[in-house]
MARSEBA-486401 format. One record per residue (C-alpha): x, y, z; chain. Coordinates in steps of 0.25 Angstrom, whole numbers, plus 5000, padded with zeros to 4 digits. Example, Ala and Ser with C-alpha at 12.3 -4.5 7.8 and 13.67 -1.06 7.14 Angstrom:
((5049; 4982; 5031); A);
((5055; 4996; 5029); A);
END
This chain:
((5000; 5000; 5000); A);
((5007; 5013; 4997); A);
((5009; 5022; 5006); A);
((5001; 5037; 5007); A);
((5010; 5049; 5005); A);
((5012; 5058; 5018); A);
((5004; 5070; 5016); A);
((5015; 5082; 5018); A);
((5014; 5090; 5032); A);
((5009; 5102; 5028); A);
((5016; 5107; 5041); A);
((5028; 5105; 5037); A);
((5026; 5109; 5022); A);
((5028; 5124; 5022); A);
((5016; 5133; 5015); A);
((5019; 5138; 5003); A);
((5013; 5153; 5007); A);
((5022; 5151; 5020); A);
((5030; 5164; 5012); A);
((5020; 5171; 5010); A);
((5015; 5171; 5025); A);
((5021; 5185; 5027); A);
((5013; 5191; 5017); A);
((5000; 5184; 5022); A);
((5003; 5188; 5035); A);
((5004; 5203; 5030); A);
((4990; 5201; 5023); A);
((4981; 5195; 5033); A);
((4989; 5201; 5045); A);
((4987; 5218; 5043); A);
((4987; 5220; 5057); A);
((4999; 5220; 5062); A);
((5002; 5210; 5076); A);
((5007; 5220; 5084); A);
((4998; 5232; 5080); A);
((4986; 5222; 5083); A);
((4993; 5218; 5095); A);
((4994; 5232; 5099); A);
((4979; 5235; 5097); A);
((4974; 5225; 5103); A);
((4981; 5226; 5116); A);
((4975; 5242; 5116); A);
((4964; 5237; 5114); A);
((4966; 5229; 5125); A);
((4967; 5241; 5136); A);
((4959; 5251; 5128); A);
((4969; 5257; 5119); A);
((4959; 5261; 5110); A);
((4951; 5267; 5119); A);
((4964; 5276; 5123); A);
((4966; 5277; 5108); A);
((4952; 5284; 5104); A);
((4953; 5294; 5116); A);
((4966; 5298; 5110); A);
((4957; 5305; 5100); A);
((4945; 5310; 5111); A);
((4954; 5315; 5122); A);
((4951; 5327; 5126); A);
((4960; 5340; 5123); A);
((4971; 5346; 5134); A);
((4968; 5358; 5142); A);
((4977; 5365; 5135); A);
((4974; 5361; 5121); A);
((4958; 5368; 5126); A);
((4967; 5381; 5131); A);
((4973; 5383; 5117); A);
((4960; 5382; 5111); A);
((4952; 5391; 5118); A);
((4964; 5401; 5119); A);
((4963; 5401; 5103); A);
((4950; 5402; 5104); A);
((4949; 5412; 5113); A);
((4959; 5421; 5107); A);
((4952; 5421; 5092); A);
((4940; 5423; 5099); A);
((4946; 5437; 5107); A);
((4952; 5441; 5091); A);
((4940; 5439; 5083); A);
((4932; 5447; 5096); A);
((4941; 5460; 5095); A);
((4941; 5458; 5079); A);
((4927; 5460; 5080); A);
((4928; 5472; 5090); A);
((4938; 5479; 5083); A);
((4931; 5479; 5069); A);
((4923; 5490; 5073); A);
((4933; 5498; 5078); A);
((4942; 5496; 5066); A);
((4930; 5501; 5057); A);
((4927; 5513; 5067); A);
((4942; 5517; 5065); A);
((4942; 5515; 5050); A);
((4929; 5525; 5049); A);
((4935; 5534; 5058); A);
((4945; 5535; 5049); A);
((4941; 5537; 5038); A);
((4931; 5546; 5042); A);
((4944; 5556; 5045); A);
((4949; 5552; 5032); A);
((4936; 5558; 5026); A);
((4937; 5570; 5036); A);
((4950; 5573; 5031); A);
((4948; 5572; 5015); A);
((4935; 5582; 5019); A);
((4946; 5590; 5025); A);
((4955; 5591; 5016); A);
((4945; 5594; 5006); A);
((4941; 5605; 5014); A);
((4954; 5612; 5015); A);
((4959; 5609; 5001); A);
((4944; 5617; 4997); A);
((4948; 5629; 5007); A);
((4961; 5628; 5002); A);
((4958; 5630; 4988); A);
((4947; 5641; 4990); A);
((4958; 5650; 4997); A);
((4969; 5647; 4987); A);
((4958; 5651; 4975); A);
((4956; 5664; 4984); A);
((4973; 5666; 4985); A);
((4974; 5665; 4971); A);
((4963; 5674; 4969); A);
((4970; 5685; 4978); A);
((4983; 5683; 4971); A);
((4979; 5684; 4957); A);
((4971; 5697; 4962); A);
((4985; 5701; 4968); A);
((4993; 5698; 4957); A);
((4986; 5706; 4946); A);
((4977; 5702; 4934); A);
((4989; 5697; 4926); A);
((4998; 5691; 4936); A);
((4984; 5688; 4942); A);
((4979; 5680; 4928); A);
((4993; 5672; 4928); A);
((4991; 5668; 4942); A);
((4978; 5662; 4941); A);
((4983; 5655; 4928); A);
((4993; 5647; 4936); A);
((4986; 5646; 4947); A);
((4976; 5637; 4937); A);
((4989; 5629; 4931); A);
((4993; 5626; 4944); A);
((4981; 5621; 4950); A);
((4982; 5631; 4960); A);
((4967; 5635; 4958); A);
((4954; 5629; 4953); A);
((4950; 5630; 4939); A);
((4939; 5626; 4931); A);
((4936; 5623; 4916); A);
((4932; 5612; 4905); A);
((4939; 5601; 4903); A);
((4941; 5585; 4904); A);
((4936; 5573; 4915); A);
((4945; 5561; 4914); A);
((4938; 5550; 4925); A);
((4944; 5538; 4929); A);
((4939; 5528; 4938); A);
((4943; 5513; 4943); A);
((4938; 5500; 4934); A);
((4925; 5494; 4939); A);
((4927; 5485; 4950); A);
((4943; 5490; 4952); A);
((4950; 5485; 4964); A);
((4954; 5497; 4974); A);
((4965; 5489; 4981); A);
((4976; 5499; 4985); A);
((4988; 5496; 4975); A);
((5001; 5502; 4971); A);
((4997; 5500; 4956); A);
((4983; 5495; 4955); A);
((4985; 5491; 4938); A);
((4996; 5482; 4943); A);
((4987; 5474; 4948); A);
((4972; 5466; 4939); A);
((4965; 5470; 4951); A);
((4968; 5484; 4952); A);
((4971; 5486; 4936); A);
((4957; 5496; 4936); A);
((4962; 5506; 4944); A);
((4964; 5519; 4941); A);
((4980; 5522; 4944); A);
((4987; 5536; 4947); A);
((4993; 5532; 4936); A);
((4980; 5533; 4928); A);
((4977; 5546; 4933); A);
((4993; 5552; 4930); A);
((4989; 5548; 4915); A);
((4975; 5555; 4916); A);
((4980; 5568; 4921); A);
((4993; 5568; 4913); A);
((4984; 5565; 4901); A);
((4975; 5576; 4903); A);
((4987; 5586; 4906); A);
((4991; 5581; 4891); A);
((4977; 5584; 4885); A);
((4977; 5599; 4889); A);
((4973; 5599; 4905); A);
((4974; 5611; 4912); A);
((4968; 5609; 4927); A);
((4965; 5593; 4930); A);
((4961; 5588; 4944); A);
((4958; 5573; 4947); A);
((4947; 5571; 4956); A);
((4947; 5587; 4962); A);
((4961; 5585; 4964); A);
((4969; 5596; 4956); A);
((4982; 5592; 4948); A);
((4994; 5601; 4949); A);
((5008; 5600; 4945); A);
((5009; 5594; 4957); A);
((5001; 5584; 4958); A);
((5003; 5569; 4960); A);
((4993; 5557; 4956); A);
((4997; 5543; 4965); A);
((4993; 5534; 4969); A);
((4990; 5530; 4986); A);
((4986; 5516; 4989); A);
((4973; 5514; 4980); A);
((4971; 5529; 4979); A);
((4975; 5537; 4969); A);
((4982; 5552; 4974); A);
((4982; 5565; 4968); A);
((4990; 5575; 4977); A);
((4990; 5567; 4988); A);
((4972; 5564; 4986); A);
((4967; 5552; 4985); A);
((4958; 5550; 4974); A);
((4945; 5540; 4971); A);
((4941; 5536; 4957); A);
((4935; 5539; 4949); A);
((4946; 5550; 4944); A);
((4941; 5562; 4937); A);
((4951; 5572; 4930); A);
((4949; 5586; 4927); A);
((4955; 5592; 4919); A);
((4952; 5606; 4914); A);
((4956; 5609; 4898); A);
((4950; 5610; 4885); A);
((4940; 5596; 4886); A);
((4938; 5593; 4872); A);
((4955; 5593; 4869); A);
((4957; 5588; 4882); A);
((4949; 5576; 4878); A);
((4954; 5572; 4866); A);
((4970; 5574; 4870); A);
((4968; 5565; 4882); A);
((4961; 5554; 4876); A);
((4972; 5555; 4863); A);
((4982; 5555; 4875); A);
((4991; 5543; 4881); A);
((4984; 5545; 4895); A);
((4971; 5545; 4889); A);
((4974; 5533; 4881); A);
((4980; 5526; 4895); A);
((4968; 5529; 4903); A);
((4958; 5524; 4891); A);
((4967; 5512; 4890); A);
((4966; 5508; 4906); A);
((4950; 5509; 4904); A);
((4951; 5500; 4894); A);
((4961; 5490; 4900); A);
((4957; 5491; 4915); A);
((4944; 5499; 4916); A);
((4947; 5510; 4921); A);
((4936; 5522; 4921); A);
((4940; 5532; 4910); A);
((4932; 5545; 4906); A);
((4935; 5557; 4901); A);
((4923; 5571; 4899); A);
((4924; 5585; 4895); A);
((4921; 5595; 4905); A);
((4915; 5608; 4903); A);
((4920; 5614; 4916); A);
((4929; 5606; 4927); A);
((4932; 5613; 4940); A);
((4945; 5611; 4945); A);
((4950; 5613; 4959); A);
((4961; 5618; 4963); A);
((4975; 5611; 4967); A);
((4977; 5609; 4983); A);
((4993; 5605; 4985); A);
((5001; 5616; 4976); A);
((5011; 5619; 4985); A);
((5026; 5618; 4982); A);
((5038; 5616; 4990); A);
((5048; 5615; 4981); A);
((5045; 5623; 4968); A);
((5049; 5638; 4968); A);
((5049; 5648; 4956); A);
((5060; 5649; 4948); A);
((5069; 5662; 4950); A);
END
């Protein structure tokens, strides 16, 4: 009878995934041993109990302090804000309610000014004599040293609709501020109307002289040391009809049509049958002396 063969001891036979046990322990084991040691034994006394009131456990003493001074001190600032803005527009009225005062001041003086200066140079050109008398009131007009009156031409210029009024060195330097009318604008308006025959010219009441200067101030525009407003209206006292005509045909003229063209800027010109021009106020020299 022949004999069974002996079935091999799977014992002693080694698996053929005994290789690859590393990598299956990896796979089914994600939780490391020790770490799930570790949790179990917090679990254990409570750990994760200890673990959540970590997160719930009331803030120091000290941190509450902070707060509330923090608190406390935005709350005293925004109170005295709010107390002070009042105070801040009452002083801002205040002055310039005395800005206002002292324009009507001035304007007073400067009218008092020139109705004694138009009686001085009555008394003087009476003193003088009917010929010396005529000369003197003839250079008294060139001068600006008394009113005068006549036909003549209005130039008005005026900012672009919706111009910005932001105070600015150069507003044209700028696309915010580029319909604006400069001191330079002006310059070229009176130097144009000089050119076209002018004999008197004042820009917004403001008599022009061989002395005067147009600048510019912040956002306002100067004229002997005056702040002027738009719109700007230039008199000038000459022939209307060939005054009109030379400053139109003239670069200035051409420069000030070209800016309401380009950047809106307000731009008319009229005949005047009859302009009343003031007076200049500053026509004091301190240097000049007649020649010998």
């Amino acid at each position: 009878m022949a004999s069974m063969p002996t079935p091999p001891d799977v014992r002693s036979t080694p698996r053929r995934d005994a290789s690859m046990s590393l990598l299956t322990s990896l796979l089914n084991d994600t939780l490391d041993p020790g770490y799930a040691e570790t949790a179990a034994r917090r679990k254990a006394v409570g750990g994760e109990e200890a673990v959540a009131s970590h997160w719930t456990r009331r803030p120091s003493p000290t941190v509450l302090l902070g707060v509330a001074a923090v608190a406390l001190v935005l709350v005293i600032a925004a109170i005295q804000t709010h107390r002070q803005a009042p105070a801040v527009e009452r002083e801002r009225n205040q002055l310039i309610s005395r800005v206002q005062d002292g324009e009507r001041k001035n304007s007073a003086d400067e009218s008092m000014i020139s109705t004694l200066r138009g009686q001085l140079q009555a008394a003087q050109a009476e003193a003088l004599g009917p010929e010396q008398g005529k000369a003197f009131t003839a250079l008294s007009v060139a001068t600006g040293a008394a009113p005068v009156t006549g036909p003549g031409l209005e130039v008005v210029l005026n900012d672009a609709a919706g111009a910005d009024s932001a105070a600015s060195s150069d507003p044209r330097q700028t696309s915010t501020n580029q319909s604006r009318v400069l001191d330079l604008d002006l310059q070229n308006a009176t130097n144009g109307l000089w050119a076209a025959g002018a004999e008197a010219i004042s820009i917004n009441g403001q008599r022009l002289t061989a002395l005067s200067a147009i600048r510019t101030a912040g956002s306002a525009i100067m004229v002997d040391f005056r702040p002027l407003s738009p719109p700007y209206t230039l008199q000038a006292i000459g022939d209307p009809k060939s005054m009109a005509a030379k400053f139109a045909d003239g670069a200035d003229g051409r420069y000030l049509f070209e800016l309401k063209s380009q950047y809106g800027i307000g731009f008319t010109t009229s005949t005047k049958n009859k302009l009343s021009l003031p007076a200049a106020t500053q026509l004091s020299l301190t240097d000049a002396v007649p020649a010998p």
